[in-house]
C-alpha positions as CSV (number, residue, x, y, z in Angstrom):
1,X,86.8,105.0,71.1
2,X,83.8,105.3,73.4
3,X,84.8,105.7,77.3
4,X,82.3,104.0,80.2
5,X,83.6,104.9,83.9
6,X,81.7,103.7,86.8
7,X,83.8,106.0,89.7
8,X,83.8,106.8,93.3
9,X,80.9,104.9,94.5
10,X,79.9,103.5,97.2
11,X,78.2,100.0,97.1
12,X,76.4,98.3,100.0
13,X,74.3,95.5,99.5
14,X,73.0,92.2,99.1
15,X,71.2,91.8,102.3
16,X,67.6,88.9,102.0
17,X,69.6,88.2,98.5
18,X,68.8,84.8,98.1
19,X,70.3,84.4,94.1
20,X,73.3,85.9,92.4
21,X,74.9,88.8,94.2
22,X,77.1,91.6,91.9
23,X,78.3,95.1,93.2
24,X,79.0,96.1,89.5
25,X,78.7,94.3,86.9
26,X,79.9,95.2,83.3
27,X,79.7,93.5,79.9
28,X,79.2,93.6,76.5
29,X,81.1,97.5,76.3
30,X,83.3,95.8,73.0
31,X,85.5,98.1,71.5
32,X,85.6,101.0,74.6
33,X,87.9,101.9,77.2
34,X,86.0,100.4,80.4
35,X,87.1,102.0,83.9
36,X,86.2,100.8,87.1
37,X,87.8,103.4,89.7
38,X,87.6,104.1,93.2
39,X,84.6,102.4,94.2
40,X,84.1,101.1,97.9
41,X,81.7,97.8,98.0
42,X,80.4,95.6,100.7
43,X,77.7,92.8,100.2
44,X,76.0,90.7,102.7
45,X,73.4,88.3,100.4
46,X,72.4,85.7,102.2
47,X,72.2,83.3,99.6
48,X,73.6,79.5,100.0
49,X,74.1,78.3,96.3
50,X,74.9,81.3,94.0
51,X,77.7,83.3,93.0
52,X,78.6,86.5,95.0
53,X,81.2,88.9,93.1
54,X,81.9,92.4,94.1
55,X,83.1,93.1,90.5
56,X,82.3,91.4,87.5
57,X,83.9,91.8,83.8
58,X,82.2,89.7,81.3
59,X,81.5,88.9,77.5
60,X,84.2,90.8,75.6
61,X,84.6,89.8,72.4
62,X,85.0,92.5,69.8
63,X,87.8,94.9,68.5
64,X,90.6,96.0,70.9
65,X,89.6,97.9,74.2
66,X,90.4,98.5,77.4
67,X,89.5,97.0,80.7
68,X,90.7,98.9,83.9
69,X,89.9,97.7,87.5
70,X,91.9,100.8,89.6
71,X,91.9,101.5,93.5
72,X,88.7,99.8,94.6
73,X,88.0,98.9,98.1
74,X,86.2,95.6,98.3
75,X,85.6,95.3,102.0
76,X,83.5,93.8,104.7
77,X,81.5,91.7,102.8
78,X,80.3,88.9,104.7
79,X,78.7,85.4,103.6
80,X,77.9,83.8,106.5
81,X,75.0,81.8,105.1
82,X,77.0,80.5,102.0
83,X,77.4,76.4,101.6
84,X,78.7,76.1,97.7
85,X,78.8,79.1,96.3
86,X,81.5,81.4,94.4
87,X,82.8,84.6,95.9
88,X,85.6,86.7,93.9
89,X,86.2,90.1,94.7
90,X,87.1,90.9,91.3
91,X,86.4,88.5,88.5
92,X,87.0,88.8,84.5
93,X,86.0,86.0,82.0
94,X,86.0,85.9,78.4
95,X,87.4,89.4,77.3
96,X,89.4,88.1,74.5
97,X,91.1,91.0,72.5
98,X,91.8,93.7,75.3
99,X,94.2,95.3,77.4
100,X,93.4,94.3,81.6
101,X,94.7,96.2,84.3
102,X,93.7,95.2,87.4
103,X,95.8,97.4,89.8
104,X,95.7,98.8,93.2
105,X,92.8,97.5,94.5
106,X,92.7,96.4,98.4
107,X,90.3,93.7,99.2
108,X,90.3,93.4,102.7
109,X,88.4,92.2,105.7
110,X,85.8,89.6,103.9
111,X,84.4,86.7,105.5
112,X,82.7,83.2,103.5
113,X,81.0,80.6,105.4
114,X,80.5,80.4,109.3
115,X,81.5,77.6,111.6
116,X,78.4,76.5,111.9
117,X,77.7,75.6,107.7
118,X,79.4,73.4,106.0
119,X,81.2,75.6,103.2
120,X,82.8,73.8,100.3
121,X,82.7,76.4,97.9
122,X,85.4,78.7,96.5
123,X,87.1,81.8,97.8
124,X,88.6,84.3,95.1
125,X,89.8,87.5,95.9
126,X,91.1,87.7,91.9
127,X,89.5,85.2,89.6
128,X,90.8,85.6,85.5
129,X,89.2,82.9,83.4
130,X,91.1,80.6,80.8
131,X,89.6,82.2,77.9
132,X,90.7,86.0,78.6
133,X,93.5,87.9,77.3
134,X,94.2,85.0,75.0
135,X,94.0,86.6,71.5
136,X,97.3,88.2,70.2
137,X,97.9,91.7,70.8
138,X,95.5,91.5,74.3
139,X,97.6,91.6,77.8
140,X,96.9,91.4,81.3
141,X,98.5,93.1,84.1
142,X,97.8,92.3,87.7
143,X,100.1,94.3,90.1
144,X,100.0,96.2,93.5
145,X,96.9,95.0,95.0
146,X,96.1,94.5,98.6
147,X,94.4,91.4,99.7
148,X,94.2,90.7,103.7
149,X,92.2,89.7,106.3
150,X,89.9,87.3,104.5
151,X,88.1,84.6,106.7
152,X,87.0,81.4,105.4
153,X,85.0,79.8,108.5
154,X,83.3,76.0,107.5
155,X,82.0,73.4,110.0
156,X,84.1,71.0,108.4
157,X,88.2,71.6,108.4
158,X,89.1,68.8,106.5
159,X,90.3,71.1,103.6
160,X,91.4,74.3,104.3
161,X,93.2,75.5,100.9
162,X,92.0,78.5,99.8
163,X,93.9,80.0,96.5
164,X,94.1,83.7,96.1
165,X,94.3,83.8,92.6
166,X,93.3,81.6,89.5
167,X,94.2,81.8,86.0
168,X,94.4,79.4,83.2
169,X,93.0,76.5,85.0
170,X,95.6,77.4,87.5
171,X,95.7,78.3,90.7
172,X,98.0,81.0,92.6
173,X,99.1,82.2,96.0
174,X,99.8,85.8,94.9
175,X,101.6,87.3,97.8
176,X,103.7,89.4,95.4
177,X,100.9,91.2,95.4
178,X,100.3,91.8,98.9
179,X,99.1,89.1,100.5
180,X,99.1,89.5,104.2
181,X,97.1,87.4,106.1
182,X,94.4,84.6,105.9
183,X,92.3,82.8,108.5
184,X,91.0,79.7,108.1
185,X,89.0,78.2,111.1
């Protein structure tokens, strides 16, 4: 089995972004043990439309492997310019034959929108696709992360629903993991 690591870095970013926004993003590493440890990230694109993700897992498709998201600080990342874009903190999608461990992260302190934009796009601090883990012999574990002090500001307040995890088509307050306070205004 190959090992990739990407550990202990520290990732600040995004500002005059005006498209897609990534801290780290990973794909394709089929068949390897894939580590993503200790990293502290913060982006700030100013982008209205496109998807803003701190870290990103995506296209796994091949023999067994490995996927570990471990003690990352996703923090102060701001998107005050956003109107219908995506922001996860941590997202996977179609890894279909591994073993996921998303543990121990704390994702903290993050604001999406401003009061003065209309925001109706989404807010994930953990987003799992439909597709992943589903092959037998793959699993996912999600335990002991932090998520707090997240801000989702909009000039509209009509809807103020914001899930903190989604899975399966599904969506999931997951304050068994640590869920201790969201502001909505």
């Amino acid at each position: 089995m190959t090992y990739n690591c990407i550990y202990n870095n520290t990732i600040i970013g995004g500002s005059g972004n005006a498209t897609t926004c990534y801290g780290i993003y990973n794909t394709g590493n089929d068949s390897m043990s894939n580590t993503v440890r200790k990293n502290t990230i913060t982006l700030t694109p100013s982008n209205t439309t496109s998807q803003i993700t701190a870290i990103n897992f995506a296209s796994y498709s091949g023999a067994q492997g490995t996927l570990t998201v471990d003690s990352n600080t996703i923090t102060n990342c701001t998107s005050s310019s956003v109107s219908t874009a995506e922001w996860d903190g941590i997202k996977l999608t179609t890894s279909l034959n591994f073993t996921t461990n998303i543990r121990a992260n704390n994702i903290t302190n993050n604001k999406y929108g401003s009061t003065g934009v209309t925001a109706t796009g989404v807010f994930y601090p953990i987003f799992v696709s439909a597709g992943a883990n589903t092959n037998t012999g793959s699993s996912l574990n999600i335990n002991d992360n932090i998520i707090s002090l997240l801000r989702y500001l909009k000039k509209n307040t009509n809807d103020d629903t914001v899930y903190m995890g989604y899975r399966d088509g599904k969506y999931y307050l997951i304050d068994r993991h640590g869920l201790i306070g969201f502001i909505s205004t």
